[in-house]
Backbone bond lengths (Angstrom), bond angles and torsions (degrees), N, CA, C in turn:
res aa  C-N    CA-C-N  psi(-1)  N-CA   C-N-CA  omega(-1)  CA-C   N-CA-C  phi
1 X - - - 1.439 - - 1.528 108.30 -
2 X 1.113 106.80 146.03 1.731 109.49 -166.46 1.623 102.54 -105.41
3 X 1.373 135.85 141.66 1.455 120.34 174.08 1.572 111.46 -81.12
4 X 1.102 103.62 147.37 1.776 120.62 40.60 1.846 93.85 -113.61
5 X 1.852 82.01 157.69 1.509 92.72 -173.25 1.328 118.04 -88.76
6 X 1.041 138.35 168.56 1.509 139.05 178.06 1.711 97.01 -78.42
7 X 1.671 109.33 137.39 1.368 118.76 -179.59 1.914 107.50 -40.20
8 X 1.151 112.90 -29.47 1.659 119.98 -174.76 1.501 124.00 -83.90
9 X 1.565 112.96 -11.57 1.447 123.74 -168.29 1.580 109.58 -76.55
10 X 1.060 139.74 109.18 1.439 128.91 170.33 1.522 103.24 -109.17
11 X 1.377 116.00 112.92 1.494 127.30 159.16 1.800 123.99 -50.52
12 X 1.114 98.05 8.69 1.745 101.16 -173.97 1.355 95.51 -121.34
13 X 1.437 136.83 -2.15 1.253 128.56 174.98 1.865 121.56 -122.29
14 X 1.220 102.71 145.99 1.604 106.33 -175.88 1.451 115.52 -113.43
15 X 1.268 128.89 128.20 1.530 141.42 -175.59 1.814 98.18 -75.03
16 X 1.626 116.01 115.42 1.223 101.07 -170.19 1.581 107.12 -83.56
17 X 1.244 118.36 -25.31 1.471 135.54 159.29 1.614 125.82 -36.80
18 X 1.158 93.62 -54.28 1.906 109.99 169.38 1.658 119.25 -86.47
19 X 1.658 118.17 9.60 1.021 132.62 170.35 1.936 115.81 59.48
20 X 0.994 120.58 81.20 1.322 117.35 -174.33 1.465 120.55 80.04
21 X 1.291 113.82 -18.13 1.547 120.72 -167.28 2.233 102.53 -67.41
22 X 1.240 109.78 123.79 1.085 115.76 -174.42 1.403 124.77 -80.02
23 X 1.189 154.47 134.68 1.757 137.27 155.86 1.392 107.03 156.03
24 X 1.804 117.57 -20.11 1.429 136.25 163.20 1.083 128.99 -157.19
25 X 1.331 130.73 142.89 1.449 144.10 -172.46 1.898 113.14 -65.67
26 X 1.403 109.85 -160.91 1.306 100.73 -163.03 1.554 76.06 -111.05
27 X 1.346 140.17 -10.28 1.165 128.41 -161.84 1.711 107.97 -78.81
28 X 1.804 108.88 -16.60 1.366 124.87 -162.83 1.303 105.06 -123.10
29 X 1.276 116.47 20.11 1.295 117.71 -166.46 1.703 102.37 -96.42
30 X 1.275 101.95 133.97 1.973 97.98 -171.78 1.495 97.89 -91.81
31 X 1.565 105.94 -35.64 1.687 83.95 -168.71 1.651 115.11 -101.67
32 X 1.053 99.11 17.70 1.976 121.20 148.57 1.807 95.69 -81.52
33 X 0.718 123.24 -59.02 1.583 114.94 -171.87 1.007 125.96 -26.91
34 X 2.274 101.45 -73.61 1.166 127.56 155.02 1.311 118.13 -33.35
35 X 0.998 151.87 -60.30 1.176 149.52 -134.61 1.598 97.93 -86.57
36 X 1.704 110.23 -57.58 1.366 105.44 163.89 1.345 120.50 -60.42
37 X 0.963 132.21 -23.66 1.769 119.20 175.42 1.610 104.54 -97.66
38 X 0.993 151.35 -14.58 1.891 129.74 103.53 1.181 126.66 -15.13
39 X 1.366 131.68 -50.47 1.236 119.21 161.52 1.265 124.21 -82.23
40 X 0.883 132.84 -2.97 1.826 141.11 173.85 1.915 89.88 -77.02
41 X 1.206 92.13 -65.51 1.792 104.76 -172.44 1.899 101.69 -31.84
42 X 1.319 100.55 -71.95 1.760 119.47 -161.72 2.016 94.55 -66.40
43 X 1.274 123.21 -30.25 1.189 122.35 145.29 1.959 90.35 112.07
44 X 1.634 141.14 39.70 0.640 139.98 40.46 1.127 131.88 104.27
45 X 1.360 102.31 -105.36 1.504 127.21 162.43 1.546 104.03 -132.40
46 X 1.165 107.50 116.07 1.556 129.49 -145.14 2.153 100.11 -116.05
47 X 1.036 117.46 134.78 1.896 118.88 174.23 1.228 98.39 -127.68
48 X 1.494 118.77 62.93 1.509 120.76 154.20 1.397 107.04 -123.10
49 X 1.610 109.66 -166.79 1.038 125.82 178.13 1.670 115.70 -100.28
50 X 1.821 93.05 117.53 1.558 94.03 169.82 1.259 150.96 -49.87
51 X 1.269 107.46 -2.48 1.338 130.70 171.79 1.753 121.14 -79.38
52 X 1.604 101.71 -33.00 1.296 109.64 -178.32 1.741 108.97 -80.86
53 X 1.432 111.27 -6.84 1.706 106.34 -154.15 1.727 93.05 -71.95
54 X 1.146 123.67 -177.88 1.444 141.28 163.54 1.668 116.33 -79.05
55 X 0.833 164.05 135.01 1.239 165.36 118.84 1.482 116.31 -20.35
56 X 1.304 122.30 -39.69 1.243 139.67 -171.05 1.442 109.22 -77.06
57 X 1.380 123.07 -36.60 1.585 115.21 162.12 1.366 123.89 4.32
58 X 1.331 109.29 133.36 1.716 105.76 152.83 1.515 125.69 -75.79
59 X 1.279 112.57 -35.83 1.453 113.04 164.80 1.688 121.19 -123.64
60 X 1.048 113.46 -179.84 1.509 99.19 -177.62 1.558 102.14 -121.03
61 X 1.141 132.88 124.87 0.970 160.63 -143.68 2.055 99.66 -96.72
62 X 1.155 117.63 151.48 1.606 109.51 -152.33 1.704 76.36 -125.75
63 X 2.091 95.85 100.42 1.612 107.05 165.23 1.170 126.64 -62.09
64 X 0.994 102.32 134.13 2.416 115.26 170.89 1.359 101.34 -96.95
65 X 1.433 138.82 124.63 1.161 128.29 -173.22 1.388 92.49 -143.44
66 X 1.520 136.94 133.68 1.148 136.74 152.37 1.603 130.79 -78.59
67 X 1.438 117.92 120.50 1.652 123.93 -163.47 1.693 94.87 -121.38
């Protein structure tokens, strides 16, 4: 990126999502966001309890569980 930089660009940080790409983290990353709230949507990435899921699934769905 050539300056001037956008008020948001920090050169000391790397997007681990965008693979090496420099100027924002994964914490600021929008289309890391999207992608997880696409997968929240299509169901995905799932915040229940593993106990309740089905076994029978076609895929297995990647649990969020708070401990």
């Amino acid at each position: 990126m050539q300056p001037p930089f956008p008020k948001w660009y920090d050169a000391n940080t790397q997007c681990e999502y965008h693979v090496r790409i420099t100027g924002h983290s994964i914490e600021n990353c929008t289309a890391f966001k999207k992608l997880i709230e696409r997968f929240i949507k299509i169901r995905i990435v799932r915040f229940d309890d593993p106990q309740d899921l089905m076994w029978q699934e076609i895929y297995y769905p990647v649990i969020l569980t708070k401990e």
